[in-house]
N, C-alpha and C positions, 0 to 999 in steps of 0.2 A: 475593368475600367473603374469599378464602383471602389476597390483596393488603392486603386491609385491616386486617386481623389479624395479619400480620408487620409492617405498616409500624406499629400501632401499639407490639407486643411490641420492635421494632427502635429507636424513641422513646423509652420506658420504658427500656429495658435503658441507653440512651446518659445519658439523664439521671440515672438511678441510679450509674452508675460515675462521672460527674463529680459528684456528690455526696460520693460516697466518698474521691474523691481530694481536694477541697477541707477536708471536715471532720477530717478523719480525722491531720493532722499532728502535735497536742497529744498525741493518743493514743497514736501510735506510739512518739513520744520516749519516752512513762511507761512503756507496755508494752515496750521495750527491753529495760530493767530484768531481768524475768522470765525464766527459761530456756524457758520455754514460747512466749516473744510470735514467737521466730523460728521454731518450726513453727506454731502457730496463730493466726492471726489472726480474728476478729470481722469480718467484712462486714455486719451489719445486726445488731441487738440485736434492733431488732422488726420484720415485712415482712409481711406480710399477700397471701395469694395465694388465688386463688379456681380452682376445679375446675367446668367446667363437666359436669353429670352429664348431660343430654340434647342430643342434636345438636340444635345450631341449625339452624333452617330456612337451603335455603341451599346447606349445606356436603355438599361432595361424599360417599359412602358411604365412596368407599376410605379418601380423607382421614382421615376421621373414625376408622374403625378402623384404622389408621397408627398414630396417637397415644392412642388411647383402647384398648388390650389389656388384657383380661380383667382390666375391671373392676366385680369383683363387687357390687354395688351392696348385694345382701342381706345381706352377711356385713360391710359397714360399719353398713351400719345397725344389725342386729342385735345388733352389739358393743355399741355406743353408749347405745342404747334397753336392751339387757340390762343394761348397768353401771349405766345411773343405776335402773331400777327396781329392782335388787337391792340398789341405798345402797351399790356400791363407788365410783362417780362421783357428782360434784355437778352438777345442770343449772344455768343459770344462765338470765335473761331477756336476750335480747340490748340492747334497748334502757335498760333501768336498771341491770345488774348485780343486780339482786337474784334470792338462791336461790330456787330455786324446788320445791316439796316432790314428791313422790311423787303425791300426784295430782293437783298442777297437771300436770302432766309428762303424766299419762294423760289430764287434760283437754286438753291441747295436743296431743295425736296423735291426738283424735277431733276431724277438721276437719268443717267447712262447707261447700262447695262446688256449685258447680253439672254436674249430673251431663247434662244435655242444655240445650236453650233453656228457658228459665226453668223449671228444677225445679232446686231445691235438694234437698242430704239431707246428713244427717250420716254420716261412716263412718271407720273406723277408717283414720290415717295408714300407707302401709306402702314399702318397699323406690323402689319405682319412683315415688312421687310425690317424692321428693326431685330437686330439678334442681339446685344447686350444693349445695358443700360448699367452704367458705372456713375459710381456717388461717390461725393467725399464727404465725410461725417467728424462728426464729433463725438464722443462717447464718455458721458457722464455717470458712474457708478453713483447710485444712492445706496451706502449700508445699511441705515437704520431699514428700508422696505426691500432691501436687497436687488436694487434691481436696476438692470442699465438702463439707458435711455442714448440713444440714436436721433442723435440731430444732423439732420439730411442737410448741408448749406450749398451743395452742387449736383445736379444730374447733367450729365453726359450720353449724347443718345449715337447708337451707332446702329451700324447697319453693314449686314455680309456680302463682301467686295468679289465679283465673279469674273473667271476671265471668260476669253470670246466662246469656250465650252463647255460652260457653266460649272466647273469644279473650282472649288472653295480658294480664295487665295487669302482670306482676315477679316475682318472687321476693318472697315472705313468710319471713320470721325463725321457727323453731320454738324454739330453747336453743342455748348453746353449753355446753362442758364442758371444761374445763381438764386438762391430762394431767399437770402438774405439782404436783399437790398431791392 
């Protein structure tokens, strides 16, 4: 599992940097220009990465908790779901963009699901039924301190979609929320 997960992460990474180097020529000449373009540079305007919040079946325990340190699952969420129901955050519908009010929002966190072999019930979305959390970013290289920098401007919250006997059928879409506005 662990092989197939670097060889793909090791693909991705290879094709993303010859991307950068081929596009990226027009850009550099303009940003020249700027007394800023020689320490900072733009590697990706938009990039979209996804956070796996449950161990995949599979993956080894150490593994897992190697790379996955103390993270608080509750105090993401609670940020999230506290912003938008207080109206300092906007939720949005992942699949149309369109906003979505205060209690669509608390209608969407009281899910459906199946709680054993065919029984359904309704119950209140909470902390640990989230299994990813997907961001789109922006990523700004500094040369001169060599170092990137990861500007978060969307999180995306989901949660694992079960059928009536509880074996895995994906990730469901709850809202996204915009950090930038």
């Amino acid at each position: 599992m662990k092989k197939i997960f670097f060889s793909i992460t090791a693909v991705s990474l290879i094709l993303f940097v010859s991307s950068c180097k081929q596009g990226n020529n027009g850009a550099e000449k303009k940003d020249a220009v700027t007394a800023d373009s020689a320490k900072n540079d733009v590697w990706a305007e938009l990039v979209e990465s996804k956070t796996v919040m449950v161990k995949p079946e599979g993956f080894e325990e150490d593994y897992w908790n190697s790379v996955n340190k103390n993270v608080n699952h509750q105090k993401i969420f609670n940020t999230i779901v506290s912003a938008v129901i207080s109206g300092k955050k906007k939720a949005y519908n992942i699949y149309n963009d369109s906003l979505l009010t205060v209690d669509e929002v608390k209608n969407v966190l009281d899910k459906e699901g199946p709680v054993s072999a065919g029984k359904t019930e309704t119950k209140k979305m909470e902390a640990n039924d989230i299994s990813t959390i997907r961001m789109r970013e922006k990523w700004v290289f500094d040369a001169e301190k060599f170092k990137l920098e990861k500007q978060v401007t969307r999180i995306d919250l989901l949660y694992k979609k079960l059928d009536e006997n509880g074996d895995y059928l994906g990730d469901k879409a709850l809202f996204y929320v915009n950090l930038n506005n």
